[in-house]
N, C-alpha and C positions, 0 to 999 in steps of 0.2 A: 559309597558310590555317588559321583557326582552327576548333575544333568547331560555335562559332557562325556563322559564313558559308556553313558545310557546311549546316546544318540550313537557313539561310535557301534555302539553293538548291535542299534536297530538297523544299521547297514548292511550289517555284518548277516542279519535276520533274514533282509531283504534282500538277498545275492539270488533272487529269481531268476529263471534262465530272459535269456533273449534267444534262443535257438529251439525250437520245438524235438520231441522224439520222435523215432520211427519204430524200426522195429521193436518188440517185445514192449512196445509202450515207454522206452525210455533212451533208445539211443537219439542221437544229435547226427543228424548229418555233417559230413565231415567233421567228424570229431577228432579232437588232438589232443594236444597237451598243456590248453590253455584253459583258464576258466571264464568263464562268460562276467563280462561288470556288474556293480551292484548297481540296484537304484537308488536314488536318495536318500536319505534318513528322513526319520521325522526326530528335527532338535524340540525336545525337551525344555519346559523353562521351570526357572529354582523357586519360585515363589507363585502366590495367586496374584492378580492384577486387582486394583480395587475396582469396586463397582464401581459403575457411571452410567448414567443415561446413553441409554444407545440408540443407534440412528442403521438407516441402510446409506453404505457408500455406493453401491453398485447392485445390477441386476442381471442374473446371467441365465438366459432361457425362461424369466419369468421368476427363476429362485434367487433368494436375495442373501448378498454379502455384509455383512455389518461392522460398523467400527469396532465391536469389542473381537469379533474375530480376527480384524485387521491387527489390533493391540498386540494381542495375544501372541498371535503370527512373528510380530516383531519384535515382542519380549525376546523372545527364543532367539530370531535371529542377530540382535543386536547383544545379547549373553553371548554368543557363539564369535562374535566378531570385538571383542571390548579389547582386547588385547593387541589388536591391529591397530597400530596409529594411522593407517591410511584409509577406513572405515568410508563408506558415503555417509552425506551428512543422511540427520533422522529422515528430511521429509521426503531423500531420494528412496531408502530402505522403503519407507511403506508405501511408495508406489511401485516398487519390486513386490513386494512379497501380496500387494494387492492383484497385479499381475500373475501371481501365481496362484492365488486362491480364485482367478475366473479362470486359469486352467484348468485347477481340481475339480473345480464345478461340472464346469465341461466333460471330463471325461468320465467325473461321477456320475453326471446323467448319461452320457453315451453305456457306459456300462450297464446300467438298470434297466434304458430301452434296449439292451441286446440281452437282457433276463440273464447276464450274470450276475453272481452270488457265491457268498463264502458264507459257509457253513461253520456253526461253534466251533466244530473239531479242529479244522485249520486255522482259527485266533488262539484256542487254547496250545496247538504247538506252535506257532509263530512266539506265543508269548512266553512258552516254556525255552524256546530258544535264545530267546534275551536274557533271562534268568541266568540259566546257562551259560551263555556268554559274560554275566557280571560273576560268575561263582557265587550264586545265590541259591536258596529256594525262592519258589516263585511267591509265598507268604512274604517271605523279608524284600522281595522285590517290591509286591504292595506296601509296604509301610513305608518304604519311601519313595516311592511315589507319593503318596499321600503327604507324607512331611515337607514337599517340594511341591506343594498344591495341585497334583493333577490326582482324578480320582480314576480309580480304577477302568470303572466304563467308560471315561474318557479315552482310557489310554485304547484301550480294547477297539473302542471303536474309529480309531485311527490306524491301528495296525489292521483294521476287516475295510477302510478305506484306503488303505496303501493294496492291499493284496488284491482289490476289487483293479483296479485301474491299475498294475501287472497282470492280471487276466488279460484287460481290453487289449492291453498294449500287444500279448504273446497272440490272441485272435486277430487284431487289424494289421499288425506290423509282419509278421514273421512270413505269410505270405509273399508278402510281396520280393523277396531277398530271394534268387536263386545264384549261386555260385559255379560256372562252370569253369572244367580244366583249362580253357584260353587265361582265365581271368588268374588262377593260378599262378599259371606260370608266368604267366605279367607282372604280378605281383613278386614273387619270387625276383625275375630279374628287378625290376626296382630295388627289392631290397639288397640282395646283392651286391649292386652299382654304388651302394653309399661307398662313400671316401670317410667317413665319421669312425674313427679308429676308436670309438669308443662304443659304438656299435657294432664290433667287428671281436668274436673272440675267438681267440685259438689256446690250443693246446699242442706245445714240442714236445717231443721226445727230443734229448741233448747230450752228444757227446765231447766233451771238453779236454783237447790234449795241450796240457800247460806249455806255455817256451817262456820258460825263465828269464829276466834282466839280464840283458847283454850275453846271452847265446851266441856262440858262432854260426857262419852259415850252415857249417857239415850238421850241426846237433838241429838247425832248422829244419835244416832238410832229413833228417832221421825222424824229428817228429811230426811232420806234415807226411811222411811216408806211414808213419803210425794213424795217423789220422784217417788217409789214403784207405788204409787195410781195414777200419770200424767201417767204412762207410761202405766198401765193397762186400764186407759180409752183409752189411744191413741189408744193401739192394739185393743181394741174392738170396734173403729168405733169413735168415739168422735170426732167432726174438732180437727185438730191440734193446730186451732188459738185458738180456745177456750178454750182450756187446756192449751196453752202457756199463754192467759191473763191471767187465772183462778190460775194457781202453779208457774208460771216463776217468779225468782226475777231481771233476766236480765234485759235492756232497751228494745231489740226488742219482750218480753215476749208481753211487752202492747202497743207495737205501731208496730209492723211489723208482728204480728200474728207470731211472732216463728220464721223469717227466717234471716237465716244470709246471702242469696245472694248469686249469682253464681259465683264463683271464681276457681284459680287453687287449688288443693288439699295441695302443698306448702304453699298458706296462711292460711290453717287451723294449728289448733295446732294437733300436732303429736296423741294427745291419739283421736280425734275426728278420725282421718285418718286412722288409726290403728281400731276402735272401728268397723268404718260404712262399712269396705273393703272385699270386696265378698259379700255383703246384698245386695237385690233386689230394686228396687224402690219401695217407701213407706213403707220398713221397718222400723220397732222401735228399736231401739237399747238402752240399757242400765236399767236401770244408770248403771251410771260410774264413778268415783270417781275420783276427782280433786285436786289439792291444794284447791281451791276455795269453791270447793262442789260438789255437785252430777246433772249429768247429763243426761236428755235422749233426745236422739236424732232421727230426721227422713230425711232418705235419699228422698229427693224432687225432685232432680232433679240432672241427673248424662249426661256430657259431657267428649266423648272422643278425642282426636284430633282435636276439634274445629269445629266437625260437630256437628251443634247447634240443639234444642230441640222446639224452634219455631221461624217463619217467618214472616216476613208479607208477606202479600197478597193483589193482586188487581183481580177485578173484572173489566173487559174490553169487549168492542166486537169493530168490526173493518168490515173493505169493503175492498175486496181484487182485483186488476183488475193485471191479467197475463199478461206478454209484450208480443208481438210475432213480425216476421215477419209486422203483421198488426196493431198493437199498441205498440207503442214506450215508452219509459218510459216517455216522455216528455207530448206525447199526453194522454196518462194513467192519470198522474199526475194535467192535465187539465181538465179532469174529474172529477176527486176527487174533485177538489179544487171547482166546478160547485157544486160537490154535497152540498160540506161542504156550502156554500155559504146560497143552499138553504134551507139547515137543520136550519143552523143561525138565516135565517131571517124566519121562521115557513112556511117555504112554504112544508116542506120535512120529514117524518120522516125516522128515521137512520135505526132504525129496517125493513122499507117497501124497502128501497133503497138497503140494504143489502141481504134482501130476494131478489130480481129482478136481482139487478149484482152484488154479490162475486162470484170470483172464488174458491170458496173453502168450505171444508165440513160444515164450520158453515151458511152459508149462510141459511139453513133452520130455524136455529133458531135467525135468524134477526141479525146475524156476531157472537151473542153470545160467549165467549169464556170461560166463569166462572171465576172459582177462581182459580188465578195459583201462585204458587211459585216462590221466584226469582231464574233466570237459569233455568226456563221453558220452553220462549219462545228466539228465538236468540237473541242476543246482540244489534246489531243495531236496531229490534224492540222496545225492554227493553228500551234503553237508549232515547227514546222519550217516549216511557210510565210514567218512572219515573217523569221527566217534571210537567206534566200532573198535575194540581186537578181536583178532583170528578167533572164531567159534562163536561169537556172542551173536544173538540175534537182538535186533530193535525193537521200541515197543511200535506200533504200528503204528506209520506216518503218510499225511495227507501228501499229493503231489497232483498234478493237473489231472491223470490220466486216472485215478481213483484212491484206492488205501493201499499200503505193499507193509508186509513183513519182512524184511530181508536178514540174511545173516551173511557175515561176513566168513570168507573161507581162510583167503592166504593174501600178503604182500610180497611183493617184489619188486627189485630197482630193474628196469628194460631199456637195453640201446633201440632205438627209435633205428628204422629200416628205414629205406630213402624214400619208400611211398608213406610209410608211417610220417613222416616229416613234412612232407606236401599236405598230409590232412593238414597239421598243425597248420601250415600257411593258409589251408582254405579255411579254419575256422577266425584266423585271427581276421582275414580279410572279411568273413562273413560279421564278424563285430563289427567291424569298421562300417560296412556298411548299412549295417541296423539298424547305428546311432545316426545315421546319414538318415535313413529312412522314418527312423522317431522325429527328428526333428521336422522335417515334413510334416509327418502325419500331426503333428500339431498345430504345427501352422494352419494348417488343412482343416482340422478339430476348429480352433480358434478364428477363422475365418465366417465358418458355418455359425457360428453363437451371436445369440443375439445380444449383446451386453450393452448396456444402459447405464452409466455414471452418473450417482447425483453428489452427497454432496463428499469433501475429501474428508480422508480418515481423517482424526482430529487426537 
């Protein structure tokens, strides 16, 4: 495992929501079928730096930045960048990444004066999630790290300052975002209106009646009247497969019931493109006439922008227990794991134990959660859900709203209904504009900081 595989999987780690939950502690409003961005990594560097006399470049809030952090900072990122020949030179790099260490400052302190806090529990599963993502134990994960000079509490105490400042972010930010139905369907038409054929996918159903090289006109007109009679069944109700078996002389006529597959409209050919454009879903369109021969065609399925048409879905319920003052996430999590324990061995059932103690509104129906969408429930949830096959329960996992047990019920693939599809658009537009709104709020962050330059990294 290299520093670079490490860094891709602390991304991978860090796929915290930007969308908070509602009900039962864990839905997303407008939730769809997208999943929320990750945050940053934190790149990793291959070796230790040697010691040097160190100095403060900067001071931010009174708390001081120093060249060896500066170094450090940019070991990492000039490892991650050596392969690019178009690199900035070194002394642009450390005043980026100087730049970025008065952000962290900043929102390290704005997090601590708002008393948030990450508790062991959620380092020790952020970091078993890395592990995990290298197919490691998390032992063979420490030893190389340490072989690559970073030492354990190092590492640790970067991934509890990453997760600190995704708090701040999910408290200051998320507020301020409300998405209403105008903005929707605003959006929608936008997306719509592209002319970008590569943004545009569809799916025909296709049936093809050949007119052989130099046909007469009677045998034209015999099979444009063949073609005629596919296309009238179709519109009057006929499956499509069955009339594609029944007059298609294509391949997919008899083996794919008529479809040619969801693609960008690019890979179609121009007359199919042109033919099916502004027609409804399950139109019939044509014939249409070919070099090859005569066609009719049915619009099956139409994608725009890459908001998809169906999902899968899991089916899950879960046990919720709140931290407070009087239960900690550690002691929380010891419970849970009590529970799981005795569910395992049949002394417990999940639905009784979840009726008795979740905190939360599914607990009357025994954790129940249904059937949800991916980008439903938050990220850190999801990403042990996914895990998960049918029957297993998790060991118990931190999440903003406290500790859950979950287990998983069932999957399944789901066509997405046409309100079902709208969510999808309000949540992609709800990202869009989060990241609109993080950038702000840093600006805003980084405005308020009192930062003081002395002398440059070196």
């Amino acid at each position: 495992m290299n520093h670079r595989l490490l860094a891709l999987c602390l991304a991978s780690l860090l796929s915290l929501a930007h969308v908070p939950g509602a009900a039962q502690g864990l839905r997303v409003p407008g939730a769809g079928a997208a999943r929320p961005s990750a945050t940053p990594s934190i790149p990793l560097p291959t070796a230790p730096l040697p010691r040097q006399a160190d100095f403060i470049v900067a001071v931010v809030n009174s708390e001081p930045i120093t060249n060896n952090e500066v170094l450090q900072r940019l070991a990492r990122l000039e490892s991650q960048l050596a392969a690019q020949a178009d690199a900035p030179p070194r002394d642009v790099l450390a005043r980026q990444v100087l730049e970025r260490l008065v952000l962290e400052k900043a929102q390290l302190q704005a997090a601590r004066a708002a008393n948030i806090k990450v508790d062991t529990l959620a380092v020790n599963q952020a970091e078993q999630n890395v592990a995990r993502q290298n197919e490691m134990p998390v032992e063979a994960m420490h030893r190389e790290l340490t072989r690559n000079g970073i030492s354990v509490e190092r590492f640790r105490e970067e991934l509890r300052n990453q997760l600190m400042m995704q708090r701040l972010r999910e408290r200051e930010i998320e507020s301020r975002v409300r998405i209403s139905d105008v903005d929707v369907e605003l959006f929608i038409r936008e997306e719509q209106a592209t002319t970008d054929p590569d943004k545009i996918g569809i799916n025909l159903g296709h049936v093809l009646v050949i007119v052989p090289d130099g046909a007469s006109a009677e045998r034209v007109a015999q099979l444009r009247a063949r073609a005629q009679e596919a296309a009238d069944k179709a519109r009057a109700g006929t499956d499509f497969a069955a009339v594609a078996r029944e007059y298609s002389d294509a391949p997919e006529g008899k083996n794919a019931g008529g479809l040619l597959g969801l693609r960008a409209s690019s890979q179609y050919p121009d007359l199919f493109v042109s033919a099916v454009q502004g027609q409804p879903l399950n139109a019939i369109v044509g014939p249409v006439r070919s070099p090859a021969g005569f066609h009719v065609l049915k619009v099956v399925e139409r994608v725009i922008a890459g908001l998809p048409t169906t999902v899968p879905q899991t089916n899950s319920r879960h046990i919720l227990l709140r931290t407070s003052a009087q239960l900690s996430e550690a002691a929380a999590a010891e419970r849970l794991a009590d529970y799981r324990s005795r569910i395992l061995a049949g002394q417990a059932d999940f639905a009784e134990l979840a009726r008795q103690y979740s905190q939360d509104a599914s607990a009357k129906q025994g954790g129940a959660l249904g059937w949800s969408n991916p980008g439903q429930f938050v990220p850190e949830f999801e990403q042990v859900l996914d895990t998960l096959e049918p029957g297993q329960i998790s060991e118990p996992l931190v999440s903003r709203f406290g500790v859950h047990l979950i287990q998983l019920l069932e999957r399944r693939e789901k066509a997405l209904t046409q309100r079902e599809q709208r969510e999808v658009a309000r949540l992609a537009l709800r990202e869009k504009r989060l990241d609109e709104a993080h950038t702000n709020w840093l600006q805003e962050l980084r405005a308020r900081a009192y930062v003081e330059y002395r002398d440059p990294p070196q």
